[in-house]
N, C-alpha and C positions, 0 to 999 in steps of 0.2 A: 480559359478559366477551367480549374477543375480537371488537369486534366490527369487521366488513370494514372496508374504506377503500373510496376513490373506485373504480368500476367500473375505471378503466385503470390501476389497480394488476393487480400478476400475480395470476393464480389457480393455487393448486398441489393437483393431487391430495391429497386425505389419505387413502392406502392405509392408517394406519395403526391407523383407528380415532377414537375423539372425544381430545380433548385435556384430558381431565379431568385428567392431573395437572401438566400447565402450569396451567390454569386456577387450579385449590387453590392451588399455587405462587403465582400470581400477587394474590389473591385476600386472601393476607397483605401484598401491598404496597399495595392499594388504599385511595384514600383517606390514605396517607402522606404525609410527605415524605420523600424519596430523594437520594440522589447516587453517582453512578454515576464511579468511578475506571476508566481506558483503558489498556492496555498494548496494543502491538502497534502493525498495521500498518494501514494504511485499510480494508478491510474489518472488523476490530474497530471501530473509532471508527463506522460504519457500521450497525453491529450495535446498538450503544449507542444512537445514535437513534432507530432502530427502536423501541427497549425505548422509549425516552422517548417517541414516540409513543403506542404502547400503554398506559401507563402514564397519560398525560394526560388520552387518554380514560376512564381509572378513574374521572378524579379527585385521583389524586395530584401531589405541587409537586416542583419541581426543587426541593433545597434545599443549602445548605453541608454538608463532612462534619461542623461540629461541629452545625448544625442538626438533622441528620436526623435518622429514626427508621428510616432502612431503609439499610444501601449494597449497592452491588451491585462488583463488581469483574470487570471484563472483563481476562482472561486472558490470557497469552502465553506458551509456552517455544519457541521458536523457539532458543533461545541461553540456556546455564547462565546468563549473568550477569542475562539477564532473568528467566529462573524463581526467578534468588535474592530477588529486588524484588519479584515477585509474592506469594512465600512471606512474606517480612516484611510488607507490606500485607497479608495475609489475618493474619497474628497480631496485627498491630496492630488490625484490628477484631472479633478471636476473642470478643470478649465483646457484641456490638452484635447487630442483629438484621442477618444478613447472607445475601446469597446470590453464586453467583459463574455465571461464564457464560465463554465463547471456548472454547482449546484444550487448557487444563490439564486440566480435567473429565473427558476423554474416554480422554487417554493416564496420567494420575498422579494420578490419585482416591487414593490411597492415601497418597501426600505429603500430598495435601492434606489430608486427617483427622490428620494425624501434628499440625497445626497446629491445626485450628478444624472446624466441623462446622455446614457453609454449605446453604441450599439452591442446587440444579442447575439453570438457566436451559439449557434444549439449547436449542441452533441451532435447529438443523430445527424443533421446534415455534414456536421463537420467528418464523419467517420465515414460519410458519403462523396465527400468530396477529396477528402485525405486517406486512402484508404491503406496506408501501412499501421498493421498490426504491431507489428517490431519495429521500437526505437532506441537510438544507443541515448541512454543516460547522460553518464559523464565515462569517461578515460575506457575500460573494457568490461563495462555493466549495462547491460540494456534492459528493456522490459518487454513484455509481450500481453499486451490485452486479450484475456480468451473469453471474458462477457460482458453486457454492465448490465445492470440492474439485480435487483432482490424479493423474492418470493420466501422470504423469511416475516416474520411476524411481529417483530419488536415494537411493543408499543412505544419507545420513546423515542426512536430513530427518524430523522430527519430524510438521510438520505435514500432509505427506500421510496420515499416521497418523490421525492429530486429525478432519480434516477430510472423508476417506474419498472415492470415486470423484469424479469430474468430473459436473457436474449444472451444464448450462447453463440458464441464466433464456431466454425466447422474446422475439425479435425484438421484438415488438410491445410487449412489456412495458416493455423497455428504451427503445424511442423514447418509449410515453408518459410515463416515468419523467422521460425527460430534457424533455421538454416542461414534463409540471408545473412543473419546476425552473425552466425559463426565464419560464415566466410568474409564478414568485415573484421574479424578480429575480436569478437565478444566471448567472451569466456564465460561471467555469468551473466544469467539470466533468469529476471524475474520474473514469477507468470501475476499477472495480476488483474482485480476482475474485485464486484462488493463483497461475492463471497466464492470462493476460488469452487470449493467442495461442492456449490451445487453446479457446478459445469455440466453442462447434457441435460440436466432434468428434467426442463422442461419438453424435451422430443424423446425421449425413450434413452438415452444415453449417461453414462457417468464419469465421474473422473477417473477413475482407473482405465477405463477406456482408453482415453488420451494419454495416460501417464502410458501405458504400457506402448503404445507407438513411439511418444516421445523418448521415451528413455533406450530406444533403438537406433537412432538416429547417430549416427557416425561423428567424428568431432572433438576438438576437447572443448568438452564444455560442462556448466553445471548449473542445473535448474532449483532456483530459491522459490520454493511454494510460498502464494502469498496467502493472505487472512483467510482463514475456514471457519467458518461457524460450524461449533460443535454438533448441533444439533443436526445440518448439514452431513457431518463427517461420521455420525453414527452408523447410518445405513450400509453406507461403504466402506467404513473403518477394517473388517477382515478381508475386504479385497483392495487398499491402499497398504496396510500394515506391512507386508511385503515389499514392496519396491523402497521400502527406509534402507538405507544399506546400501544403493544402486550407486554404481560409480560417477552417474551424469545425473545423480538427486543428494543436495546439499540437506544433510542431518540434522532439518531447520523445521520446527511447525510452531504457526502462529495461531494459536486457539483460542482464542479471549473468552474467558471465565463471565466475568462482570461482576460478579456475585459469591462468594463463599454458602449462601445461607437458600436453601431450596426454598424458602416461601418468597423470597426478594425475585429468585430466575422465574417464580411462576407469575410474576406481578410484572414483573417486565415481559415476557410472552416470549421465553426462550429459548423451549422445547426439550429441556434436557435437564438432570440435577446434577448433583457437585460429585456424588459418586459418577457418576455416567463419564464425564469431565476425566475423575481422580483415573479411572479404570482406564482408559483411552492412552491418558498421560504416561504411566505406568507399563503400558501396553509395549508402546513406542520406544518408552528409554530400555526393558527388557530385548528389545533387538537392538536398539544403537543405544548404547550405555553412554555414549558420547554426544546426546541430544541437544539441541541447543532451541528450549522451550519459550517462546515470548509469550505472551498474555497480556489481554486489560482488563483491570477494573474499576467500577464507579462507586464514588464516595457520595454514600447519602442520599440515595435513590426514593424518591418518595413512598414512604411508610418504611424506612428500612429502621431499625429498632439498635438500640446499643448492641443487643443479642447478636440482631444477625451481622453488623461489624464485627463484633469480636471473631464471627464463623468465617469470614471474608480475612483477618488474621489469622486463625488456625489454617484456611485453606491456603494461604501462603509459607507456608511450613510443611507443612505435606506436599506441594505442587513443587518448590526449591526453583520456581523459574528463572531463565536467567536470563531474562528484561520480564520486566512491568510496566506496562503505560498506564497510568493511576489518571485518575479525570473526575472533577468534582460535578455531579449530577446539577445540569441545565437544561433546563424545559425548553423545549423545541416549538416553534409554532406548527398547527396543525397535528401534531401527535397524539394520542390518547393520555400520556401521560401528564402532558403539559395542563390540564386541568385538576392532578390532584397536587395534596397537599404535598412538599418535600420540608426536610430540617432547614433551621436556618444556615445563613451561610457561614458562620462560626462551627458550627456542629460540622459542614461537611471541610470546613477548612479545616480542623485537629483532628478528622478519620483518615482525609487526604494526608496529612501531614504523619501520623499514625501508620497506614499503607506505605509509606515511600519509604521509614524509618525502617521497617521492616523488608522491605527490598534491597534497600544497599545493604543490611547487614548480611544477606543471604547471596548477595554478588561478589562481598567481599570475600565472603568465608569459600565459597566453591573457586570463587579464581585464584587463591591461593592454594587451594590443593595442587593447580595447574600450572605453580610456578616450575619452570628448568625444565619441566615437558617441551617434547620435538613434538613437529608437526610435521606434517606438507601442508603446503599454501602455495595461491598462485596469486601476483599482483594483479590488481584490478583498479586499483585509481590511484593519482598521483595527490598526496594530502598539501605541500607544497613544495617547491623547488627543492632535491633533495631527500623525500619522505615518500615511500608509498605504502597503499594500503593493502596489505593481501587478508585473504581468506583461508582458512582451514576446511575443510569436508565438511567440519560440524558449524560451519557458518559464522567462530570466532573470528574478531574483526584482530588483524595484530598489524601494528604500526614499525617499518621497518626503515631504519637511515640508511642511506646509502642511494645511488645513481644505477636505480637496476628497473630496467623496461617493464614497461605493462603485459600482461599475459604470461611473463615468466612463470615456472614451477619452481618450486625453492623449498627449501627442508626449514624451518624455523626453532627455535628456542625461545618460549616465555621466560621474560626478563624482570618487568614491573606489571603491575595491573594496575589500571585506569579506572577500577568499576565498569564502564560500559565498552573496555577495548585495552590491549595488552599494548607493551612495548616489548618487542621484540628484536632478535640477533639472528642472522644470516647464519646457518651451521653450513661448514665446508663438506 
């Protein structure tokens, strides 16, 4: 059970003793078949591989959910409407032989028994027992865990809860991580972690630290930076700003706003105002004019005022991102926020609706400027028999027909826009 991986996987202390009762845990799935259902975010889907890893080595088979004999269910409440999806997926398999694993475990053990009566996959032992950093995704996309946990301040966040202090992976680990990767054939590669930007922080170290190793490293290949909290990304914003541009850095930053309206980010506990944010954004499209901006924000955050909507509209017009994850404000247990007052849920369902209205018009209008524009793109996953999906440097997603291998490099032609993703033409 348990046993290591490749020497340039990480090594992590175990202050806590032997792992006897992972192992037991685990020891019921060995020799199975399994299937393991994902909720969340890249780091969950992350976790899951891991597990599948581990599990391989038992001896157990990936198998369908009606095949199995085992499932496993990776976690999320990040957001009520996802822990209601979660909660029904754990009843639907209340009678199977089941265990569960992410973030619910940690904060709402007790929901969860209200339902079913799962064994507990922890993290921490699992990252002790699995210890590849780098996993391939799907087709030539992988990911690369380089922390977990959060020393961010948010009053209404769940998952800092869940997830507990900021615990960076080591330099060294994470390049050989991303090496493996490339020598199985991964092209991109996702760095992912709760919040990418405070990488090192807590021991003396930063992200640009690691970006400037990384982006040394031999290969084709190309690194998708995952979520930065702003606040996070202030400090080292003029020694990150730089590496935008980099041949082995996709022209991709995910900055979530939350807020348009500077009294709403100081009530939420988010360390930053909407110029700080605007300035940053600005900063970045000024070196890659080809930026490709995601953000989220939340509709209807308790005391937020029609005022500061409308300022959460205007900062969408100014920002021109191109994705929004829009999310109607739900009180978290355990949170600070979760005890004040919020709008009701009509008022945050026409801001929400209000927010979204205002993102497609702003995806449609930029992706048409981008129509019959060339690219280079390289494919990266196959969407079905016939169809794959390549990327551009600036991390546009363009959907291309035709019978042509994964990791290819290919010159492209925008043809239609989809809103969140181009159809595109093979240029000879």
């Amino acid at each position: 059970m348990c046993e290591s991986g490749p020497s340039s996987q990480i090594e992590i202390d175990n202050d806590r003793g032997d792992l006897t009762g992972l192992k037991h845990l685990l020891e019921g799935l060995k020799g199975k078949k399994f299937h393991i259902r994902t909720f969340g975010c890249t780091f969950n889907h992350a976790d899951s591989e891991r597990l599948v890893a581990a599990l391989l080595r038992m001896g157990s088979t990936p198998a369908s959910e009606e095949e199995a004999e085992a499932i496993v269910v990776n976690t999320c409440t990040v957001i009520q409407k996802t822990e209601r999806k979660v909660l029904r997926t754990l009843e639907k398999f209340r009678t199977r032989d089941l265990y569960i694993m992410g973030c619910m475990p940690k904060v709402q053990m007790e929901k969860i028994r209200r339902v079913c009566s799962p064994g507990v996959i922890d993290s921490e032992e699992l990252h002790l027992c699995a210890p590849e950093l780098g996993v391939r995704l799907r087709g030539a996309v992988g990911a690369v865990q380089i922390a977990e946990g959060c020393n961010g301040g948010c009053r209404y966040c769940i998952t800092r809860l869940a997830r507990g202090p900021l615990r960076s992976y080591p330099a060294e680990a994470v390049m050989n991580a991303i090496s493996q990767l490339c020598e199985s054939g991964i092209r991109e590669v996702q760095l992912t972690a709760q919040d990418v930007a405070a990488w090192g922080t807590e021991r003396g170290e930063s992200l640009p630290d690691l970006l400037g190793d990384l982006l040394e490293l031999e290969g084709d290949f190309a690194i998708r930076l995952g979520m930065m909290n702003p606040a996070s990304l202030l400090p080292i914003f003029d020694e990150i700003r730089p590496f935008f541009g980099s041949e082995h850095l996709f022209s991709f930053a995910h900055l979530p706003l939350q807020s348009g309206s500077d009294r709403v980010l100081k009530a939420m506990g988010r360390g930053y105002t909407f110029d700080d944010y605007l300035g940053m954004a600005r900063e970045l499209r000024s070196r890659v004019p080809d930026l490709f901006l995601a953000t989220d924000l939340i509709a209807g955050f308790p005391g937020e005022t029609d005022g500061d909507h409308r300022l959460s509209l205007r900062a969408m017009i100014e920002m021109e991102a191109e994705k929004v994850n829009i999310t109607r404000y739900s009180p978290r247990p355990g949170t600070e926020a979760a005890s004040r007052w919020d709008p009701v849920d009509r008022v945050k369902k026409e801001r929400s609706r209000q927010l979204n209205r205002m993102a497609e018009e702003i995806y449609h209008r930029k992706n048409q400027r981008l129509l019959g524009s060339i690219f280079p793109a390289t494919t990266v996953e196959e969407v079905r028999p016939g169809s794959v999906v390549a990327r551009t440097p600036a991390y546009r997603t363009v959907v291309l027909k035709g019978p042509l291998p994964l990791g290819a490099d290919v010159l492209v032609r925008l043809t239609e826009e989809r809103m969140h993703y181009f159809l595109g033409e093979r240029v000879a």
